[in-house]
C-alpha positions, 0 to 999 in steps of 0.5 A, a space after each residue: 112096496 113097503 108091505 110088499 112080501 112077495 115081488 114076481 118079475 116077468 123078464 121079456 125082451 122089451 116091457 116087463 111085469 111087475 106083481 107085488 103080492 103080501 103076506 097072504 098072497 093077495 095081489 098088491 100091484 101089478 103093473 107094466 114096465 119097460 127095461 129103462 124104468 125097471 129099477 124106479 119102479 122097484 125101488 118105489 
């Protein structure tokens, strides 16, 4: 996530979304995820 200029986080009840996007609004990353793993997802 490094080169990551944007981080959207769709917070539902049990699995989240994770969209990165970069300076030019392109998508980097979207990627699933549950409420347990979201912090490694995000600190990686």
């Amino acid at each position: 996530m490094k080169h990551c200029k944007r981080l959207s986080i769709d917070l539902a009840k049990g699995v989240f979304q994770i969209c990165g996007l970069n300076a030019n609004n392109k998508t980097l990353f979207n990627r699933q995820t549950t409420r347990a793993k979201l912090l490694i997802e995000v600190l990686n």
